[in-house]
N, C-alpha and C positions, 0 to 999 in steps of 0.2 A: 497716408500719402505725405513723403517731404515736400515743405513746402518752402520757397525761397524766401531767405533772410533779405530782408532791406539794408543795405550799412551805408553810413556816414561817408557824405554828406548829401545824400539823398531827399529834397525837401518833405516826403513823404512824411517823414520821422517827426515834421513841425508840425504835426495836424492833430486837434484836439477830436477825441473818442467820442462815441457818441452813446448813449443808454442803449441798451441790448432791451426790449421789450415782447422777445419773443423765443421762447426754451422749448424748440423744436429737434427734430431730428436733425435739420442743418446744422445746427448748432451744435449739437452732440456731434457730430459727424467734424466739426472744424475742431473742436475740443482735444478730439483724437488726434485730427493731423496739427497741430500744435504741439501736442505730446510728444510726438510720433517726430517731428522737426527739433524741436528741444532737445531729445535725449537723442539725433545722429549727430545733433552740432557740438554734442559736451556742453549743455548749458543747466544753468539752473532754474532759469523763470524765462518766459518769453510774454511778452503783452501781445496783443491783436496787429495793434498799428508794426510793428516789425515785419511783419508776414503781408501789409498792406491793405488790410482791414482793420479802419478805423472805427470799431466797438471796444466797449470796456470791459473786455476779458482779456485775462491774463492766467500764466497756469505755471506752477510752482514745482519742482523736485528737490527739496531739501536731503543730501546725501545723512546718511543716517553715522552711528559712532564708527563704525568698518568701513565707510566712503562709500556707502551702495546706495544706488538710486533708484527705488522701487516701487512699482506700481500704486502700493500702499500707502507711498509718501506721497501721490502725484495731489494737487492739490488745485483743483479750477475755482478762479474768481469770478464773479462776473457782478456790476455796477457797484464797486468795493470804494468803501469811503475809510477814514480813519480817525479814531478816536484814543484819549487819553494818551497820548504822546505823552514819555520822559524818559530820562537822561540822556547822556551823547555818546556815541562813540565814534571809533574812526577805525573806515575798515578798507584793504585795497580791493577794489572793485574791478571788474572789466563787463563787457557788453558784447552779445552777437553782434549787434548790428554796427561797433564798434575792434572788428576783431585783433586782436594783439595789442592793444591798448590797455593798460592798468594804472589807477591813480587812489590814493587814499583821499576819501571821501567822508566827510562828518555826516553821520544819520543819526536819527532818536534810537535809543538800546532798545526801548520795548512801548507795545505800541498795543492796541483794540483795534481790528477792523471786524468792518460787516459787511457783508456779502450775499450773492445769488449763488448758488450752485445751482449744475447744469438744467435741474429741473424746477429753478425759480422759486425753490423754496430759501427762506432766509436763513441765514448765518451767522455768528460771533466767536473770534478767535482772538485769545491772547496769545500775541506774537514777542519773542524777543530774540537776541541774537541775529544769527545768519538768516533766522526765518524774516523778522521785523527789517532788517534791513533790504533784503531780497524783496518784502515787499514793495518796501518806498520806490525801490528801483525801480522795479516795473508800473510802478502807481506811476512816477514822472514818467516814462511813457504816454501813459494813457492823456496825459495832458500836455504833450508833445513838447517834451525836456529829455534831453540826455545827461547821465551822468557829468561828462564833459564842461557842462555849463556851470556844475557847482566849483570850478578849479578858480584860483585866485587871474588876475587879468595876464599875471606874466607867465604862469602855468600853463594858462589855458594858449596865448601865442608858441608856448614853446611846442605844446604839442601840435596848435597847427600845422607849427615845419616842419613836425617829425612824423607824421601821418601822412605831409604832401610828399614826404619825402619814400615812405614806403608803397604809397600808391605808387609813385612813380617807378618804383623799383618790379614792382609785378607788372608792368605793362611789357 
């Protein structure tokens, strides 16, 4: 089932995640329609709190060397912390729940997270690239940050009036 994206500036979005303590059928079942939401909206990662469930899952399709995005890639987080951060880079980013917006953004290149998959068994992935930055992205999520907020102070006004400006243009 698709399920509806939250976008900005919806307070929804400021609200910190909460630990998942329970890898049930529910859960698998929301896993899905997070997938299932993901790949109708062309996205790459969707966290929980987007879709207005504030747990700390989040789920990943990294497009592969051809651009495909395949079941095999799909990749579910759930209570994912991160380790061993280094170097920088800067990548243009954009967000579902930010849609038409894009900004280059400074993230760690490569990165160690750990994680639950869907059936609570633990996990360790060395990330770098579009994967380590995809993840951070949806990590601030889960901790109720938008991309948006890492923009310098006159960046970040300049998009407020260019966002007030295209809401108002779809009304």
């Amino acid at each position: 089932m698709i399920l509806p994206i939250i976008t900005y500036p919806n307070k929804q979005l400021k609200v910190r995640s909460t630990q998942v303590t329970s890898f049930d059928q529910l859960l698998h079942r929301f896993l899905d329609d997070m997938y299932e939401t993901m790949m109708s909206s062309n996205g790459i990662g969707l966290a929980a709190i987007q879709v207005a469930n504030p747990i700390r899952v989040l789920i990943l399709c990294i497009p592969d060397g051809e651009g495909n995005q395949t079941l095999e890639n799909r990749l579910e987080v759930i209570n994912p912390s991160i380790s061993n951060p280094s170097g920088n880079t800067l990548y243009q980013e954009g967000c579902l729940s930010v849609p038409g917006f894009y900004e280059d953004i400074e993230r760690y290149e490569a990165l160690t997270l750990h994680y639950q998959n869907r059936h609570g068994e633990h996990c360790t992935l060395e990330a770098d690239e579009l994967l380590a930055i995809a993840i951070q992205h949806e990590m601030d999520h889960l901790e109720g940050k938008l991309f948006i907020e890492k923009l310098t102070y006159n960046r970040r006004k300049k998009f407020e009036k260019e966002y007030k400006k295209v809401l108002k243009e779809k009304k």
